[in-house]
C-alpha positions, 0 to 999 in steps of 0.5 A: 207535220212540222216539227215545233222549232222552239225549245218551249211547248204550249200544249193544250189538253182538252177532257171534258170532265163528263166523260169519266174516261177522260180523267184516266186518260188525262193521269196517263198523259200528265205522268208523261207531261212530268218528263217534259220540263219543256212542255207548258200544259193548258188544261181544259175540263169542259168542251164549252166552244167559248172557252176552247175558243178564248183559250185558243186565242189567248195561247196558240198551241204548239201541239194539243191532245183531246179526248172524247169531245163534241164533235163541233169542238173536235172540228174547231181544235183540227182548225188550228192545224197544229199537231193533234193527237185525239184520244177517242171512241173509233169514229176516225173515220170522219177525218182521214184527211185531215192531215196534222191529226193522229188517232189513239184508239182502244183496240176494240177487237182485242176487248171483244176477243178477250171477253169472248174468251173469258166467257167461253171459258167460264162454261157460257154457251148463248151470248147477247149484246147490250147496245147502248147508242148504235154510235160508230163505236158501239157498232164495231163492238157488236159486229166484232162480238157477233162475228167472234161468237158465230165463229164457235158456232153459238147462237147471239142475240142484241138487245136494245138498252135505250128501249122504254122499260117495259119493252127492255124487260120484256127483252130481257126476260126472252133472253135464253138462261144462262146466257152471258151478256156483254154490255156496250160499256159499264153505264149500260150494264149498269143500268140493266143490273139495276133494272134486273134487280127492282124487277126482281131478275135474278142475275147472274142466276139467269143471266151472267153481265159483262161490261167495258171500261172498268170504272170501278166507282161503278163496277164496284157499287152495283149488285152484284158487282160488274166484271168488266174489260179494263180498257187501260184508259191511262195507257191510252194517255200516256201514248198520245202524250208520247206520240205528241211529242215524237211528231212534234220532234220530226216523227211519223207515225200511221194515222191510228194506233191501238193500245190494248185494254190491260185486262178483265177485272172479274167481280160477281156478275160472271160466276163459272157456269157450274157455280151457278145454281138453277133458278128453283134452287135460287128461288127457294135460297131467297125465300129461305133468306126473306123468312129465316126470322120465322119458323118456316119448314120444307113444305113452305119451301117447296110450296116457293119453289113451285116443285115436288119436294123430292125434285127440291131435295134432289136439286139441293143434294146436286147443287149445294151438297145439303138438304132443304131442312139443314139449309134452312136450320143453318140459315136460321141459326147464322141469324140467330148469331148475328142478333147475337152480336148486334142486340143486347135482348136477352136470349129468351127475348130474341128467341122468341122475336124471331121465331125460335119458340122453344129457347132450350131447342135453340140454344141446343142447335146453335151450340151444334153449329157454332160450337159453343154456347149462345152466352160464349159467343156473344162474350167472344163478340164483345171481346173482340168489339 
């Protein structure tokens, strides 16, 4: 490649504003842009091909760096035969012979060993993988998990996300329990946790989710909330940027360089195995939850967990240190509490609104476990408001 022989730069950044992982990698080429008082930066947010083709025309570019495009627009940006650093999913491949293009890759190797690590070490022992679109990236992250996971010698499943609902939840379903679950990218997962939780699959009671990217506009306003791997996006952008500018100054480099993801951002959806209770007890917990308004007792209780009531006792000795009734009386009562703050009913009336039939047996087991008096809490509530 031609180094540029003017002091002055033109260089065009193309992101699509579509992909969100392109405005990260656009933070990460403009921090660079800062140190480079030469460089005049062109920036597109669309890949309509008019535009690219208006603005190509109207400012031929010294240098250009993209990320992830249409391939049309890909093809007309690798015309201009300029230096182009292309910040992309793993699909170089396609244009190996194009000799002014060099290709800024997420190391997709380091995003599935670190997430098979991770998981490994939460205690999961069956995996599956959560295809997206079978494109040539989506590929090499299920062939690289598979293979990571048949090095332990631990079995691994895939499931189709793009599956019409009904066969996606049948899948789904047929998934072994406890099975940790690495999803193609956070919009896959995101789908799937939001399926599970309309159809009433209790994650990551029955399974655990795992996705990639980490956007946290996601990751963050899904139930539960998504672990996911950080790909670094901004990392990405600052090293195209970086390598754009060394090529244009006379350096060589290899075709395509790999940045790997920072790390893993763990939220809900990937509890520690042991942490996880069995899906009885996670079923009579729910049931416990829906009906703290109402005076239910153990056999109610065990009649939802569909077992003997010692095996329910038992369940609840092992796994949460209590038993049935004292869940439901602490459940009942943190109830009580809460309307406490938020109510300004008499005691009487609230007592009796949900379930509390006597109010003097009430008061007496809230004053057990709070410590004090329904009247002191709620004074201590007002004050603090």
């Amino acid at each position: 490649m031609k180094a540029g022989v003017s002091k002055e730069r033109q260089i065009l950044v193309v992101m699509p504003g579509a992909a969100i992982s392109n405005w990260r990698k656009l933070e990460g080429i403009m921090s660079y842009a800062r140190s480079r008082p030469e460089w005049t930066v062109e920036l597109l947010t669309t890949d309509d091909e008019r535009v690219v083709r208006k603005a190509l025309a109207a400012r031929p570019p010294d240098g250009i760096v993209c990320g992830t495009v249409r391939l049309p627009i890909l093809r007309r940006l690798l015309r201009e035969k300029v230096p182009t650093v292309i910040l992309c999913f793993p699909d170089s491949r396609h244009f190996g012979k194009c000799e002014h293009a060099l290709f800024i890759e997420s190391d997709g190797d380091e995003i599935v060993r670190r997430s098979v690590e991770f998981l490994l070490a939460r205690g999961y022992r069956s995996f599956a993988y959560l295809w997206r679109d079978h494109s040539a990236w989506d590929a090499d992250r299920h062939t690289a998990f598979t293979a990571r996971i048949a090095q332990e010698g631990l079995p691994v499943v895939s499931v189709e996300s793009s599956d019409p609902v009904r066969t996606l939840l049948r899948n789904l379903k047929r998934l072994p329990e406890r099975c940790a679950v690495l999803a193609a990218d956070d919009t896959v997962a995101f789908k799937v946790l939001n399926l599970c939780r309309h159809h009433g699959i209790p994650v990551p009671n029955r399974f655990a989710v795992m996705g990639v990217s980490n956007g946290r506009f996601i990751c963050e306003n899904v139930r539960p909330t998504l672990t996911s791997v950080d790909q670094d996006f901004e990392r990405g952008g600052f090293l195209a940027a970086q390598r754009l500018n060394a090529v244009l100054n006379g350096g060589v480099f290899p075709k395509t360089s790999h940045y790997p993801p920072a790390g893993i951002v763990e939220r809900e959806s990937t509890p520690a195995l042991k942490d996880v209770h069995s899906l009885v007890v996670d079923r009579a917990l729910e049931f416990i939850r829906r009906k703290c308004d109402e005076p239910i007792e153990v056999p109610d209780v065990v009649r939802e967990a569909a077992v003997s009531r010692r095996r329910l006792e038992l369940l609840f000795r092992a796994e949460l240190g209590t038993s049935v009734a004292a869940r439901i009386r602490e459940t009942r009562l943190d109830r009580l509490a809460e309307l406490l703050k938020t109510s300004p009913l008499p005691f009487a009336q609230i007592c009796a609104e949900h379930g509390w039939g006597n109010e003097s047996h009430a008061k007496r087991l809230f004053k057990a476990r709070f410590g004090c008096t329904m009247s002191a809490y709620r004074a201590d509530q007002s004050t603090a408001n």
